[in-house]
C-alpha positions in Angstrom: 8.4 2.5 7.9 7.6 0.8 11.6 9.7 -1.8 12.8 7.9 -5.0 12.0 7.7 -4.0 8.2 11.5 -3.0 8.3 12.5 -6.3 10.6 10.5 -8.6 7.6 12.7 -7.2 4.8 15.8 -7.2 7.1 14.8 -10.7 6.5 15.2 -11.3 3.0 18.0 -9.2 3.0 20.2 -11.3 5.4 19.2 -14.2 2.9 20.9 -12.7 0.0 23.8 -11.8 2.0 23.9 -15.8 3.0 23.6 -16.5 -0.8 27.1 -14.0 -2.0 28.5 -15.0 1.0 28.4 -18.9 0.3 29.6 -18.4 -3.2 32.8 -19.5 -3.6 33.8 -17.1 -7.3 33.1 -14.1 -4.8 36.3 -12.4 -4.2 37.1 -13.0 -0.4 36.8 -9.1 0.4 33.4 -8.9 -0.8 32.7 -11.6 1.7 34.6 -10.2 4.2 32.8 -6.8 3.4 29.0 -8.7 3.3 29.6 -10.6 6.5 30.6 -7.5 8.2 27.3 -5.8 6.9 25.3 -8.5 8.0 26.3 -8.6 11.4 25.6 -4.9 11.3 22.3 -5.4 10.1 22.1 -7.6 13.1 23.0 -5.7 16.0 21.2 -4.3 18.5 19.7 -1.1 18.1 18.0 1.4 16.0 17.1 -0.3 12.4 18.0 3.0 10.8 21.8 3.0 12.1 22.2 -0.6 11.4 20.9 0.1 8.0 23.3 3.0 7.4 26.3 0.6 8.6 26.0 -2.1 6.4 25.6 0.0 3.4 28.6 1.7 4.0 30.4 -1.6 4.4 28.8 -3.2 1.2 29.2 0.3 -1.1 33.3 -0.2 -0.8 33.4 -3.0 -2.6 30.1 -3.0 -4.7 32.2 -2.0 -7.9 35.4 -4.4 -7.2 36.2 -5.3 -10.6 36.8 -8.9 -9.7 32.8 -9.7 -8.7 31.0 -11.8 -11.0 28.5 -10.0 -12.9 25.6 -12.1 -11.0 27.0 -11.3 -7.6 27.0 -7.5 -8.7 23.8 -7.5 -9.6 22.8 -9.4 -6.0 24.9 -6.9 -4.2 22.8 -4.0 -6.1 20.2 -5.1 -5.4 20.9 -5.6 -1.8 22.2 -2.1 -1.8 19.0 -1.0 -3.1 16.9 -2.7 -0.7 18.8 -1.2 2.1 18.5 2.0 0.7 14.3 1.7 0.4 13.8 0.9 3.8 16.5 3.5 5.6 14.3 5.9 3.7 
């Protein structure tokens, strides 16, 4: 994937991290965690690194048994996005 592609969908990704991070009936960790991933996704640097960071720092808590099913399913799919474009 080049850059420009992978920098668009970085895009959309940072805009459902805005969207779990604003909501309030997310567990504070999971915020914590999704912040940190975001400011991975971020940083300077090779996209693929960045990539591999903030997945690692959003898998922890992406089965916390106190997320609300529809921020589960955002974090998924966040997850899942990250994981089409390191590929």
């Amino acid at each position: 994937m080049d850059e420009k592609r992978a920098s668009e969908l970085i895009a959309q990704i940072t805009k459902q991290m805005d969207s779990v991070t604003s909501d309030t009936a997310v567990p504070k960790n999971v915020r914590a965690a999704v912040t940190e991933a975001k400011e991975k996704l971020n940083a300077p640097g090779d996209y693929v690194v960045r990539i591999a960071g903030a997945i690692y720092s959003i898998d922890n808590v992406s089965n916390d048994i106190n997320l609300p099913p529809q921020a589960r399913t955002t974090i998924w799919s966040i997850l899942s996005a990250l994981e089409s474009i390191k590929d």
